[in-house]
N, C-alpha and C positions, 0 to 999 in steps of 0.2 A: 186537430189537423187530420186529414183523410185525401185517401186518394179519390181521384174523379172517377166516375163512372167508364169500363171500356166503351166506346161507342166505333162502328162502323165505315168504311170510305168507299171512294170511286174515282176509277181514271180515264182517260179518254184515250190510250192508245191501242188501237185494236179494235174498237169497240164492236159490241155485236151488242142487237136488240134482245133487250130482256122484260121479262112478263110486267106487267104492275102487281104493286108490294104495296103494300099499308101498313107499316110498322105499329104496333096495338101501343107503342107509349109515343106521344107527340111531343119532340121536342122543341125548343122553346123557339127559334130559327133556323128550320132545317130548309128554306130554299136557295138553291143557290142563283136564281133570278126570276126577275117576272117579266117578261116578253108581252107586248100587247101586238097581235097579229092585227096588220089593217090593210086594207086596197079599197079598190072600186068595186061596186057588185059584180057578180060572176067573174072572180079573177081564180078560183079555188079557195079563199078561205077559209071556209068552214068544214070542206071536204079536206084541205091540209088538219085543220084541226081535231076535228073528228080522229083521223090514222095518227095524229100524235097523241092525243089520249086516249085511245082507243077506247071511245066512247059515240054515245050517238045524242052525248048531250047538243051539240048545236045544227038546227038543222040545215040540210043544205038543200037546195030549191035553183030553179032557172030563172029566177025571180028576184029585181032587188028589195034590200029590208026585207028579207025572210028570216034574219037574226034581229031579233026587234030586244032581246038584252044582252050585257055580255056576259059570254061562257066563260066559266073559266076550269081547267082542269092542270094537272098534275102528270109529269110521266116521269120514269124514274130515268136514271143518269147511267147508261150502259158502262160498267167499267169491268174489265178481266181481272185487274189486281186485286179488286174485293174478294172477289173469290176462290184467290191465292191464298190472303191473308186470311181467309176464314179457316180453310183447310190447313192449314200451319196452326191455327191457334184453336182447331175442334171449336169453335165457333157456332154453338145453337142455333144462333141468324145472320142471315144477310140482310142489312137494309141500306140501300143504296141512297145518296142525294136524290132530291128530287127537284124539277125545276116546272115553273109555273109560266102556264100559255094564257093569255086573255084573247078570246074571240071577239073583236069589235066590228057593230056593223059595219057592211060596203059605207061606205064616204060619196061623196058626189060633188061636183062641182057647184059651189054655194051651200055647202056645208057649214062653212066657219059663219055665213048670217044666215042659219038656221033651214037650207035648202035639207030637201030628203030627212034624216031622222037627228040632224044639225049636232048643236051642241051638245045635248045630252050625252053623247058619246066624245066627246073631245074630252070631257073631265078624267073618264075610264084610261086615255092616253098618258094623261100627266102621272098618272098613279103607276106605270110602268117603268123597268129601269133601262127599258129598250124600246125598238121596234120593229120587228118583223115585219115588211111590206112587200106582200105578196104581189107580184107582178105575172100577167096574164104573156105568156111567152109562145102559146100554142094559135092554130089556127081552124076553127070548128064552127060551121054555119051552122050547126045545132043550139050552138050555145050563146046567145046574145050577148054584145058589147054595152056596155051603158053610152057608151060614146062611138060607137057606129063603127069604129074602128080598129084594128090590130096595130099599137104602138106602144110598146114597154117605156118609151124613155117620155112620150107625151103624157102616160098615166099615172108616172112615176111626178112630174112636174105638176099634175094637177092636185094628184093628192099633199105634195109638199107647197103647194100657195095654200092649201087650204088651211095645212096649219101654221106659214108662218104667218096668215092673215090673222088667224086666231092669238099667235101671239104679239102679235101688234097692240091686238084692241086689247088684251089683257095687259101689256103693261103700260099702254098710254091711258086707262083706265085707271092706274096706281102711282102714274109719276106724281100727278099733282099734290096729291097727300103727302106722297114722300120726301120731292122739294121741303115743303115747309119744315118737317123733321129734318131736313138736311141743313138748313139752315142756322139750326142750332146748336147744341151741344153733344145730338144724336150721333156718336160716332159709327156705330152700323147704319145707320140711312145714309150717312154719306157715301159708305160703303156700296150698301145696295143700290144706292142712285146710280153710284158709276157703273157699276157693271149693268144695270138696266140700260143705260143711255150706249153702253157698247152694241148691247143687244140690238139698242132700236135702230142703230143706223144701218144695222147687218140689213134685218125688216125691212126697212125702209126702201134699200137697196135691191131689196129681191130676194136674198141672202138666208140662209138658217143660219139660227144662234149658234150651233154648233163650231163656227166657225172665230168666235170670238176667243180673241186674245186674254185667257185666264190663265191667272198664278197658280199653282199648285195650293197653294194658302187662300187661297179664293174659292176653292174651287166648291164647297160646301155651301158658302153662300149663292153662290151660283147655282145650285141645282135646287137652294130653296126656293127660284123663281119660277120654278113650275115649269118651265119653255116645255112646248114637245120637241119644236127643234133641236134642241139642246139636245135630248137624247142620241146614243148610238142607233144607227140604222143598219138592220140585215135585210138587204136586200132576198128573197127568195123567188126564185124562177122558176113560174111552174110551167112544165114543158108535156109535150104528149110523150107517149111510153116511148115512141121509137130514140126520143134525144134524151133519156133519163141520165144517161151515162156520161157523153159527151156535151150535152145542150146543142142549140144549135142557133141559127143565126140574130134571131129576135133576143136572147140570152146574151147572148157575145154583147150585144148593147148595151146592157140592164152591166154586166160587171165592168165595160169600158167607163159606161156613166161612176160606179162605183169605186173605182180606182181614180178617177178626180177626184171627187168627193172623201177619199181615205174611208169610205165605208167598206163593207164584205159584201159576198154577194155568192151564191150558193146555186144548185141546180134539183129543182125536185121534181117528180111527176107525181102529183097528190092524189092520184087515178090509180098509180101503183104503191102509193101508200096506202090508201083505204082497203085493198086485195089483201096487204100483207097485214094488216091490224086486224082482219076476221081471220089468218091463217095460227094456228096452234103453233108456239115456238118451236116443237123442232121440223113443222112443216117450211117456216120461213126460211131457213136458209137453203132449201130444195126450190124454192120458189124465185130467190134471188138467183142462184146459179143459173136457174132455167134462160132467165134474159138476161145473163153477161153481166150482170150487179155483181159488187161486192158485198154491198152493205144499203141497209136502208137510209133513205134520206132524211130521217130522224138523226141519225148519226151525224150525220155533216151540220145539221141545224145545230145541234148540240157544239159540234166542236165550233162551228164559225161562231157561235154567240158567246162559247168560254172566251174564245181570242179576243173580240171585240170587249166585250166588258173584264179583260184582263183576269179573269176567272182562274183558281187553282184548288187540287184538292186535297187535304189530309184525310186520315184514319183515326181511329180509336178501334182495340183492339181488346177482344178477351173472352172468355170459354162460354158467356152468356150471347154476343153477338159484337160481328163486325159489324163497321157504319160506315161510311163517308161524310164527310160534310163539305159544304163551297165556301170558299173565300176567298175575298181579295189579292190579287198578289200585291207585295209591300207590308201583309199585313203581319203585326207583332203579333207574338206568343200569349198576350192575355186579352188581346181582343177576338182571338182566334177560340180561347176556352169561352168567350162569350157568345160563339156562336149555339155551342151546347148549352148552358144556361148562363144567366146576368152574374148568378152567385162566385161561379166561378172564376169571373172576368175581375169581380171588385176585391175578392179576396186571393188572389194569385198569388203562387209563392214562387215556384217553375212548371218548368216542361220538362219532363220524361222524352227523349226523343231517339228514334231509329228511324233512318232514311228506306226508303220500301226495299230497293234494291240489299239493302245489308240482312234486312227482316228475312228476305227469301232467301240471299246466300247464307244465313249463319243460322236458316230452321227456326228462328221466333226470336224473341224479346232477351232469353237465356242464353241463348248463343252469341247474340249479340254483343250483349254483357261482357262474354267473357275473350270475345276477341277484340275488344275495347271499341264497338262501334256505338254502344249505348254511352247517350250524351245529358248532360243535364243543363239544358239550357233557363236563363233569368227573361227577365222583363221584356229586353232590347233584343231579344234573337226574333230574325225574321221566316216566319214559317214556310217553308217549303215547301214546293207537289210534293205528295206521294208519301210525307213523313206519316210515320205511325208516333202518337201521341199519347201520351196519359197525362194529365195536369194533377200539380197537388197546389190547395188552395186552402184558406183558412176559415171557418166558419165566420 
């Protein structure tokens, strides 16, 4: 029996953008989501993506399909308290979560029967545990419309037929197999029959999956059907510099639409993201002060996408390197040490547990201790933002 390794965390209040990190040992699930960013050509996608990863892997053009595969990169999880907790515990590293973007190409209307660069990219969708959909909120004669037009809520509804037409034909594509399964002995097919045939009247109706009546005990099965509908939607509004702050009136649409819907909905100028992605951190926050920013709109993307997919994060702590890691809220103590590695999930014994706020007031892990805030929780305890962790686990 052995203790787990200390590893690292991140939290989201406060946040301020920080550099990208490449932690030299990879562990075994360190992201805390995978976002597949999509819209119409020239809505800013790839120029958002681009300032989120601060990269110039995908490129960006006034042209549609000038992403002809999808990108995909990595940016780390702004959080202050990791770097509380490091300085408490002389912590040799910081490495923070990281959360994973996919750049998918613009979409177009007749997409889902293979118009523009079609299907091939609808697959790249289902493999996300969201969807970022970038909506064109500005007004610039330089920059061409696919559709002639300035309307956030008409391009938002084109892109959403397109894929709930794609999940139509995929699963009226599989009911018929699956009937006959259902008909038998198969007690998962009857299973997934039903909540198919929930799906398809949503479909049918106009409707996304997302809107279908699932049990909490269902809900697994449910996301085995691939819907894209079905996933969480973040709206993001990309606006010109002057409404980065406030948004303004094409935006106010895009989050009215998104408060029917129970979706989120955000405000970004990807114009004055890609600025502050070539600026050196401690140029960035001279740069945000200058136009009346707080904070980059990385930061909101982040915190709207933790809220929507119910996101929370603990620590692992100790003199080699603080971590962060992402996970589910609701989530137990031994599927929580399985996000650090499998081993430690199947041989759990407890958790070592200090809540962030007692780790900072009582000076570390020792203090804790002895003012009796250090806890030892079993199986059943549900992990918390912000706890600081060590697992002991059996070989």
């Amino acid at each position: 029996m052995r203790r787990a390794r200390a590893v690292p965390a991140t939290s989201l209040a406060n946040l301020t953008l920080l550099p990208r990190y490449r932690p030299a040992a990879k562990p075994e699930r360190s992201m805390g989501f995978k976002c597949g960013i999509v819209g119409l050509p020239n809505v800013g996608k790839s120029t958002l993506f681009n300032a989120l990863t601060q990269t110039a892997a995908a490129q960006a053009a006034n042209y549609p399909f000038c992403t002809i595969e999808p990108n995909v990169g990595d940016v780390a999880v702004p959080d202050p308290r990791l770097d509380t907790l490091a300085e408490i515990a002389g912590s040799g590293a910081i490495i923070p979560t990281r959360l994973t973007f996919v750049d998918i190409a613009g979409l177009v209307r007749g997409a889902s029967k293979g118009e523009g660069l079609g299907n091939q990219f609808l697959a790249n969708i289902r493999e996300c545990d969201a969807i970022a959909h970038v909506v064109r909120c500005f007004e610039d004669g330089d920059v061409t419309h696919v559709e002639g037009k300035i309307s956030p809520v008409d391009d938002i509804e084109t892109i959403e037929t397109e894929l709930m037409l794609a999940d139509l034909e995929s699963l009226e594509k599989r009911a018929a197999a699956l009937e006959k399964k259902a008909k038998g002995a198969d007690k998962e097919a009857k299973e997934t029959l039903d909540l198919m045939n929930r799906a398809l009247v949503l479909l049918r109706e106009g409707k996304p999956a997302r809107l279908a009546q699932v049990k909490p005990e269902e809900e697994k099965l449910f996301s085995q059907l691939g819907l894209m509908t079905a996933k969480p939607v973040l709206y993001v509004c990309n606006v010109e510099e002057a409404s980065a702050k406030e948004g303004n009136s094409l935006s106010a649409q895009v989050f009215e639409r998104a408060k029917l819907e129970g979706a989120k909905a955000v405000v970004v100028s990807a114009k004055i993201e890609s600025e502050i992605a070539v600026l050196p951190p401690e140029e960035q926050k001279d740069y945000l002060e200058a136009i009346d920013l707080d904070e980059p709109g990385l930061n909101r993307v982040i915190r709207a996408g933790y809220d929507l997919l119910q996101l929370l994060t603990y620590f692992t702590v100790g003199p080699k390197e603080a971590r962060a890691w992402t996970i589910t809220a609701g989530t137990k103590a031994p599927a929580a040490a399985g996000v650090i590695h499998s081993d430690f999930e199947k041989g759990f014994i407890r958790a070592e547990t200090v809540a962030y706020d007692d780790y900072v007031k009582f000076k570390g892990e020792g203090g804790a201790r002895e003012a009796g805030r250090f806890r030892l929780e079993g199986k059943e305890y549900v992990v918390a933002d912000g706890d600081v962790l060590h697992f002991r686990f059996a070989n």
